[in-house]
VEXTORDO-106629 format. One record per residue (C-alpha): residue number from 0; residue in three letters; chain; x, y negated, z. Coordinates in pm, 1 decimal. Example, Ala and Ser with C-alpha at 12.3 -4.5 7.8 and 13.67 -1.06 7.14 Angstrom:
<recs>
{rec 0; 'ALA'; 'A'; {1230.0; 450.0; 780.0}};
{rec 1; 'SER'; 'A'; {1367.0; 106.0; 714.0}};
</recs>
This chain:
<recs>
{rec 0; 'UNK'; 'A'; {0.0; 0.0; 0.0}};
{rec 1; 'UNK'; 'A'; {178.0; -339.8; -118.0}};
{rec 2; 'UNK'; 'A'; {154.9; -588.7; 207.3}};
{rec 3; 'UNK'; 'A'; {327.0; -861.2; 313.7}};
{rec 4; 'UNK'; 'A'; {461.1; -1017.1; 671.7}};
{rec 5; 'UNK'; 'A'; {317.1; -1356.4; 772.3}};
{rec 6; 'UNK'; 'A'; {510.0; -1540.1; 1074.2}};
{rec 7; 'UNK'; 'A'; {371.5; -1795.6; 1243.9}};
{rec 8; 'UNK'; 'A'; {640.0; -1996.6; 1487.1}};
{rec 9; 'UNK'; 'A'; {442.5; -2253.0; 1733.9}};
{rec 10; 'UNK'; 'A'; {783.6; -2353.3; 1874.8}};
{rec 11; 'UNK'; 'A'; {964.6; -2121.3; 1967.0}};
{rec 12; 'UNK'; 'A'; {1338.5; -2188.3; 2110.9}};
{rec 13; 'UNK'; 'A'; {1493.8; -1853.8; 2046.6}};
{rec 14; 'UNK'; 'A'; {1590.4; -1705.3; 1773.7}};
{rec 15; 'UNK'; 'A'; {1271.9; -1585.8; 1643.0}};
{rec 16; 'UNK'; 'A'; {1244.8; -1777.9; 1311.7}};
{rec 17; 'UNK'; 'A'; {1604.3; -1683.8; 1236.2}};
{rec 18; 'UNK'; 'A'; {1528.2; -1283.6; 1276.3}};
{rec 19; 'UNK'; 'A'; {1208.6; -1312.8; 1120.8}};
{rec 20; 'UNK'; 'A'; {1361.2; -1513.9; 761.9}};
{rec 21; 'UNK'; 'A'; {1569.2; -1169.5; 787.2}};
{rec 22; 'UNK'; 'A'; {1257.9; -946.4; 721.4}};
{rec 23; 'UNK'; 'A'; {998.2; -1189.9; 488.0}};
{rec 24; 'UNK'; 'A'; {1070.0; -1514.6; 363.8}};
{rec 25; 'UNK'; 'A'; {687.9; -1618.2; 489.0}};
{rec 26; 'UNK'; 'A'; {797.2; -1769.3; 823.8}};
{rec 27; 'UNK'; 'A'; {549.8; -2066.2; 877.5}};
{rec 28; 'UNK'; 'A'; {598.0; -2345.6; 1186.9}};
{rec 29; 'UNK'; 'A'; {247.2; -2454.5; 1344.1}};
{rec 30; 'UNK'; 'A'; {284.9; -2747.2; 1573.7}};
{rec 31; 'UNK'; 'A'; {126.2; -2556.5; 1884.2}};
{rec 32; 'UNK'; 'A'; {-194.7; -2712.3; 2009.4}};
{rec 33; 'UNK'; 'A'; {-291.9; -2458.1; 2288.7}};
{rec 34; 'UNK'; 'A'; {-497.7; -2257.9; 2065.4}};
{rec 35; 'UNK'; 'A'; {-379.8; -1933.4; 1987.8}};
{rec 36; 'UNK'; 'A'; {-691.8; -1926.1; 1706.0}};
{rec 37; 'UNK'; 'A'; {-577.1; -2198.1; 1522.8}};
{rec 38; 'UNK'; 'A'; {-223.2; -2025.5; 1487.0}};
{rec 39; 'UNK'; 'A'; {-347.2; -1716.5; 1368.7}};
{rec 40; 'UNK'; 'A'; {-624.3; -1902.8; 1124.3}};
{rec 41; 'UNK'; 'A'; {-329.9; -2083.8; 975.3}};
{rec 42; 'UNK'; 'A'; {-114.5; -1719.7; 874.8}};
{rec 43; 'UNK'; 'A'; {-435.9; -1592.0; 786.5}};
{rec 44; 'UNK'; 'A'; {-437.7; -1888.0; 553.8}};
{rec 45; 'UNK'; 'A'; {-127.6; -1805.5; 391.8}};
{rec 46; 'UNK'; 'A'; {-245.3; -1420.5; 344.5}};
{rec 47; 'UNK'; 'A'; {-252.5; -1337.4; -47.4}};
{rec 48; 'UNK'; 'A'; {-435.4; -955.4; 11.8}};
{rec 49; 'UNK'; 'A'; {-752.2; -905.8; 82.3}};
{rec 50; 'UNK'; 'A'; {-694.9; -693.6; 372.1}};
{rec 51; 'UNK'; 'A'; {-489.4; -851.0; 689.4}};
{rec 52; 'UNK'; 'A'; {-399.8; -704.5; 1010.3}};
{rec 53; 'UNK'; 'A'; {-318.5; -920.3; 1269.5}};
{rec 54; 'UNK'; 'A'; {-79.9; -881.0; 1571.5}};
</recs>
């Protein structure tokens, strides 16, 4: 099944967004507005298949 990997970074100060551009080049920042909703409604924005899974 063809997929693809959506990241969504709300501000992280790690090295999240550095280990995820190693795995998908879809690594997306999101100003964080404490609303975990509106994170995931903006990756499932940026989903191209019709079928998403989110985690």
């Amino acid at each position: 099944i063809p997929c693809e990997l959506i990241i969504v970074d709300t501000g992280s100060t790690d090295r999240t967004k550095e280990i995820a551009l190693k795995y998908t080049d879809k690594v997306y920042d999101f100003e964080w507005i404490n609303d975990f909703a509106a994170a995931r409604n903006f990756g499932l924005e940026k989903a191209k298949r019709q079928m998403v899974y989110v985690s």
